[in-house]
N, C-alpha and C positions, 0 to 999 in steps of 0.2 A: 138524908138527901140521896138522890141516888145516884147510883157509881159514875154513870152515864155523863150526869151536869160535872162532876166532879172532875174528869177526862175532860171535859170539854172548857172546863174553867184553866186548867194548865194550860191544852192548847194554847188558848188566850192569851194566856200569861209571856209564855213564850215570844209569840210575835208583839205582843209588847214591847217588852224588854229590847225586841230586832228594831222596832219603830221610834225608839226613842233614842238607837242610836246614828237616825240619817243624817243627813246633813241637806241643808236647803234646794243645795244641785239636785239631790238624791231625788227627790218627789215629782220630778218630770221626767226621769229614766225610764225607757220602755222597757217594760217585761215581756218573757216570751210566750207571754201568755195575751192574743190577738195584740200584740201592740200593745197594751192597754199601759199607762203609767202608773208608775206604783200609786200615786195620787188617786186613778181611777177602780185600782184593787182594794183598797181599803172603803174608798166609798162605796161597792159594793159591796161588801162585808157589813159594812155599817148599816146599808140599806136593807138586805135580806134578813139582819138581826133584826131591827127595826120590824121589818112584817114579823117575824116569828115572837116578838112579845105579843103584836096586836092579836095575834093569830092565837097564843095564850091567854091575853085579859079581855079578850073584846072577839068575841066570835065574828057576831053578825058586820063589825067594823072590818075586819080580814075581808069578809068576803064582799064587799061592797069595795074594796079596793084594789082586793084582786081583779073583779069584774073592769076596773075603771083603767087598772094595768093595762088586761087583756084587749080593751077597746085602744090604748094607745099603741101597745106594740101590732095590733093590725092597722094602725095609720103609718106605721112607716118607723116607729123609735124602737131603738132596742133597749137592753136592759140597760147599757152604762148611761145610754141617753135619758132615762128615768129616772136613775140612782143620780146624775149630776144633778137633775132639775128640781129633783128636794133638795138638796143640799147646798144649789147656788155656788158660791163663791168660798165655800169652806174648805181650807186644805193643809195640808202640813199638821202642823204643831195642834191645831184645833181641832182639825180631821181626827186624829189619834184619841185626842180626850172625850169626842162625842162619842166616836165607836166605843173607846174603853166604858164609857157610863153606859150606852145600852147594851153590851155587852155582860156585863154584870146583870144588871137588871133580868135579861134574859138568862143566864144560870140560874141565879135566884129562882126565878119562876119556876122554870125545867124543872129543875130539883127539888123542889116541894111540890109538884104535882102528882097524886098517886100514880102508881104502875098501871093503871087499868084506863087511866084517861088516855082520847083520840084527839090530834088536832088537826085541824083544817090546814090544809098545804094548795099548794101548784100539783093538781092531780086528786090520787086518793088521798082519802085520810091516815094520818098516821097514827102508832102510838109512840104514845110521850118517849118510849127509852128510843126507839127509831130512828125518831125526828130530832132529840137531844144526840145521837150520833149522827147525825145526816148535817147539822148544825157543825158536830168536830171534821168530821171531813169536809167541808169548805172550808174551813177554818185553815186547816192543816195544809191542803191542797192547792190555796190564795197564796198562804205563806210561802209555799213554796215558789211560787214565784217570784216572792221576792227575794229569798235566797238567791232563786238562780240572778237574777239581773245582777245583784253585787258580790255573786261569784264567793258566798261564803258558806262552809260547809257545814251540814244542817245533824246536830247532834238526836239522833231518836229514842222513843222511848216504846214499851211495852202497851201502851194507852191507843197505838197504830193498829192495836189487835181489832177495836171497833170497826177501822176503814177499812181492816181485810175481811170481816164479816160483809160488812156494806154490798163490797167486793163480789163474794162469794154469792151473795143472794141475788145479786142481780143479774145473773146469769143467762137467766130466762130474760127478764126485760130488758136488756142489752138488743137480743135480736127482735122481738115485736116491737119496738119502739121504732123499729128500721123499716119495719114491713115485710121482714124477715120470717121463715120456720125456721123454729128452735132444731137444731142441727143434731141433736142426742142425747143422753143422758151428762148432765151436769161431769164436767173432769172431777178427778179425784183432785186435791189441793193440799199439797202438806210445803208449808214456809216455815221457816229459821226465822224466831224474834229477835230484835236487837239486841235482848239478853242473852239467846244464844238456845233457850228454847221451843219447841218442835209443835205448830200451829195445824191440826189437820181438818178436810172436811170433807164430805162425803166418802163413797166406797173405795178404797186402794183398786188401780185399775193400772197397770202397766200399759194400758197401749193408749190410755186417756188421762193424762196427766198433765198438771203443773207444777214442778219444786222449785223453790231456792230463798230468797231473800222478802222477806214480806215487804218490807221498805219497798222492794223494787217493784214486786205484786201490786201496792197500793200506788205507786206512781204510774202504774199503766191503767190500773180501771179509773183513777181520777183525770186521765190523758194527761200525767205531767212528762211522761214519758214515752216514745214508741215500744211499741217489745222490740225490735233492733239495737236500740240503746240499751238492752236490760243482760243481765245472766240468767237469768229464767230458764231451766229445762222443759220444753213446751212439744208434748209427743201427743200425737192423733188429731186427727183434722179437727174434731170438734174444739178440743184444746186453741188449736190454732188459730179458727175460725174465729172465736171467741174472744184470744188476744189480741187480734189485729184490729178489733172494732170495739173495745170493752168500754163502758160506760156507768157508773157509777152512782151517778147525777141524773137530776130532773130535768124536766124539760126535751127538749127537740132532739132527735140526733146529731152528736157531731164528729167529727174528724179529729183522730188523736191525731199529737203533731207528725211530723215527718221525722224520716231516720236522719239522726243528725240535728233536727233543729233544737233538740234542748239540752244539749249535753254540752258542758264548760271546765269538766275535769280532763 
């Protein structure tokens, strides 16, 4: 199976385990993540794994739904507007077990697919270990939301090494997604893992850089974080340029939070 689904079946597991211990109150508390309730985090999670089995067993069914997505988010619904509308009236305690069964289902799949398969997305095509990390970083990055709204502090692991890849690569698509010029040569990037070892990537460059906490690295390109909330050593304009807009994810551009808005320690 590959390493990829394997990462991404822990994530899982993790916010599992957070999910099963709300309490009734819990599931209409706004996260700081657009308002949205934890209610409305999970059914997204639920919904986007939901595409990516289809998007695994069923090519031509992906993209006839994506097409039918695309035609309703230009009348006017956004995604949680779509994610609630299959799922109706499902939440809580039920919410959790439908996610968890297609959530599996989806590792499963992932992970028996060879290295060399593409799967059809929101965008380009991916390949399977890509998209099976593209999968852990929403996973991770949701989660976090919910951490923050009940204000409990989120233990990390080495498996976060995927999201600071994710991170690193999209450096370039960070600023064209914007209608931006790519502003220079990619920063150098060397992070500290939870473990405590040394994450680097491209050329050592003193006056273009990013160091410090990869945790904190992956909270800014998934905007869980501003870089003002972070310890991040962030030198040369391109560095800079790049953390204030960083972007990880598909889709449209958007607005990491504000300085200040998600920080509870």
């Amino acid at each position: 199976m590959l390493q990829e689904a394997l990462d991404l079946r822990e994530e899982g597991d993790e916010i599992f385990e957070l999910l099963r211990t709300l309490k009734d109150d819990d599931w209409k508390r706004n996260t700081p993540f657009k308002n949205w309730t934890v209610d409305d985090v999970v059914t997204h999670l639920h919904f986007s794994d939901w595409l990516a089995v289809l998007s695994a067993k069923d090519t031509d069914g992906f993209l006839r739904t994506a097409q039918e997505l695309a035609a309703a988010m230009m009348s006017g619904i956004d995604m949680r507007g779509l994610a609630n509308e299959r799922l109706k009236d499902v939440r809580g305690a039920e919410l959790v077990q439908r996610w968890r069964d297609c959530f599996l289902e989806m590792c499963e799949l992932l992970g028996n697919l060879g290295p060399s398969v593409r799967l059809k997305w929101f965008g380009p095509d991916m390949g399977v270990r890509m998209f099976t990390t593209a999968r852990q970083m929403e996973t991770w990055a949701h989660g976090q939301d919910i951490y923050d709204v009940l204000k409990i502090e989120r233990r990390h692991t080495d498996r976060i090494k995927n999201i600071a890849v994710i991170g690193v690569k999209t450096f370039g698509w960070t600023f064209v997604n914007r209608g931006l010029r790519v502003p220079g040569d990619p920063p150098y990037v060397r992070l500290t893992s939870p473990s405590g070892g040394i994450w680097e990537w491209n050329e050592p460059n003193e006056q273009n850089r990013i160091e410090g906490s990869a945790v904190e690295f992956c909270h800014v390109v998934t905007q869980g974080r501003n870089i003002a909330d972070v310890n991040l050593t962030v030198v040369g304009n391109t560095a800079q340029q790049w953390m204030a807009i960083a972007q990880c994810f598909a889709g449209g551009p958007e607005d990491p939070p504000k300085p200040g808005e998600r920080v509870w320690t």
